[in-house]
C-alpha positions in Angstrom: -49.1 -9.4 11.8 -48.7 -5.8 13.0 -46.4 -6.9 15.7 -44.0 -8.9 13.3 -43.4 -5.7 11.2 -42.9 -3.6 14.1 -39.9 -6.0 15.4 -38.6 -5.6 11.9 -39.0 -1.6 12.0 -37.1 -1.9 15.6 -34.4 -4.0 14.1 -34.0 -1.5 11.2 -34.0 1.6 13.8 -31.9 -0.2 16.3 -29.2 -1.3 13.0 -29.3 2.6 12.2 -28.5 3.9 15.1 -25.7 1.4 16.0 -27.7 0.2 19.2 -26.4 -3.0 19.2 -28.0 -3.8 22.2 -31.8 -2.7 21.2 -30.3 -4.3 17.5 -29.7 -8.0 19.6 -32.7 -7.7 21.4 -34.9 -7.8 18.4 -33.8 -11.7 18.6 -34.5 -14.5 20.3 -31.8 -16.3 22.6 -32.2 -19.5 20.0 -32.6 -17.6 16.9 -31.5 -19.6 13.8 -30.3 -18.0 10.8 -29.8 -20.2 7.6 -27.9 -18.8 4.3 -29.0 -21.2 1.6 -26.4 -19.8 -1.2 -23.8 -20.4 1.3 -25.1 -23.3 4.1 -21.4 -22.9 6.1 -22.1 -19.2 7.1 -25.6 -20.4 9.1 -25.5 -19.9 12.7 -27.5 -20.6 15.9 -27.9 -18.0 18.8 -28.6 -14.1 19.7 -25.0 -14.4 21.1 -23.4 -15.0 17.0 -25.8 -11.9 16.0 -24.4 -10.0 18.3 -20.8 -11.3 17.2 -21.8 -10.1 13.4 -22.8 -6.5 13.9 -19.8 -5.5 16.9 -17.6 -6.6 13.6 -19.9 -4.3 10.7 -20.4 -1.6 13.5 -16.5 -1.6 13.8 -15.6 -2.0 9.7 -18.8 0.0 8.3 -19.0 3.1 11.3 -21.4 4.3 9.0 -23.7 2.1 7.7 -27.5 2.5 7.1 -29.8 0.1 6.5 -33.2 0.3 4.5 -36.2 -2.0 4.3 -37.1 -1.8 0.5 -40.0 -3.5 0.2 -41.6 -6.0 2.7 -44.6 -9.0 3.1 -46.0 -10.5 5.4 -47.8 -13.9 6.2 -48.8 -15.0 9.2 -45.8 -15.1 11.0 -43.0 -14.8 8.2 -42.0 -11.5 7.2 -40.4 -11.2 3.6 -38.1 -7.8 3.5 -36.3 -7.0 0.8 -33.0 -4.9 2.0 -30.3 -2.3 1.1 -27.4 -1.6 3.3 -24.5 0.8 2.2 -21.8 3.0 4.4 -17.8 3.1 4.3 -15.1 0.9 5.4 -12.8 2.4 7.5 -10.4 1.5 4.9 -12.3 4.2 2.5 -14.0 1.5 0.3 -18.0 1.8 -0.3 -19.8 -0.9 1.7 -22.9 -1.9 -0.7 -25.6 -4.9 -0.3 -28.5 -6.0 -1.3 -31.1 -8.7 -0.7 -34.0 -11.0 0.8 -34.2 -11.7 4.3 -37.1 -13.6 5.2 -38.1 -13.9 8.9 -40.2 -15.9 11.1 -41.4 -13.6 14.3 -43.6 -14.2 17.2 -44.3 -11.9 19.5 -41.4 -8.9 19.2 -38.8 -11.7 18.8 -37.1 -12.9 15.6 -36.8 -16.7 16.1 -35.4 -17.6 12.5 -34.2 -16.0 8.8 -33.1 -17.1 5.7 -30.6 -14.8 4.6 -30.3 -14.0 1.5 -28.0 -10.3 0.8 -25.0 -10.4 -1.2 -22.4 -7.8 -1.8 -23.5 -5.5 -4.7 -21.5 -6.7 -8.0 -20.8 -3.6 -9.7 -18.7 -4.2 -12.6 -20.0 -4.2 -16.3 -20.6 -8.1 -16.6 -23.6 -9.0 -18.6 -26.0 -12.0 -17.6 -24.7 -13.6 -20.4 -20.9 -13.2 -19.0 -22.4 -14.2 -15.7 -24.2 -18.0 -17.0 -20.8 -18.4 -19.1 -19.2 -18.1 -15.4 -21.1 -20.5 -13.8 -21.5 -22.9 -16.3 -18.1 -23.0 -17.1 -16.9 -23.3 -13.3 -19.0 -25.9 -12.6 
């Protein structure tokens, strides 16, 4: 269990310091990630993860990531994150969310992604049920 949150803590150092290559080596060649709100966006391979964070690295120069809160079980670590920096276009970069993870060894081998952009306008959660039951 020790092991699993230290390949999370390397992950979060490695995203910090823009290493992507420590960042891609947190994962395993056949990692899986799956995106449940969004099922399209899931993705096999270290080679996509790497893909993702050359494109954030180059859009959000600045961004830092933080490990909120975390959990773990067995070999699934829950981690609840925050990630904020600038575009290069000057607009604030802001998410939050649930990545859950399954590790073995110092390798993540599958997530279930779960961060979204941070919705910062004033609507209520009443505005927001009105939305969706209304769009659907």
């Amino acid at each position: 269990m020790e092991q699993s949150l230290a390949t999370i803590d390397r992950l979060v150092r490695a995203t910090n310091q823009h290493d992507l290559e420590a960042l891609t080596a947190c994962f395993a060649e056949d990692y899986q990630n799956e995106t449940p709100a969004h099922p399209a966006r899931g993705f096999r391979g270290r080679a996509q993860v790497r893909r993702n964070w050359d494109q954030i690295f180059a859009f959000v120069p600045d961004i830092h990531v933080e490990v909120v809160r975390s959990a773990i079980k067995t070999d699934t670590v829950w981690t609840e994150w925050e990630m904020r920096g600038t575009r290069r276009d000057g607009k604030p970069h802001w998410s939050r969310g649930v990545i859950v993870f399954g590790v073995s060894g110092d390798a993540i081998h599958w997530a279930r992604f779960y961060v979204e952009p941070v919705d910062e306008s004033d609507q209520t959660v009443d505005d927001a049920i009105r939305e969706q039951v209304v769009r659907q």
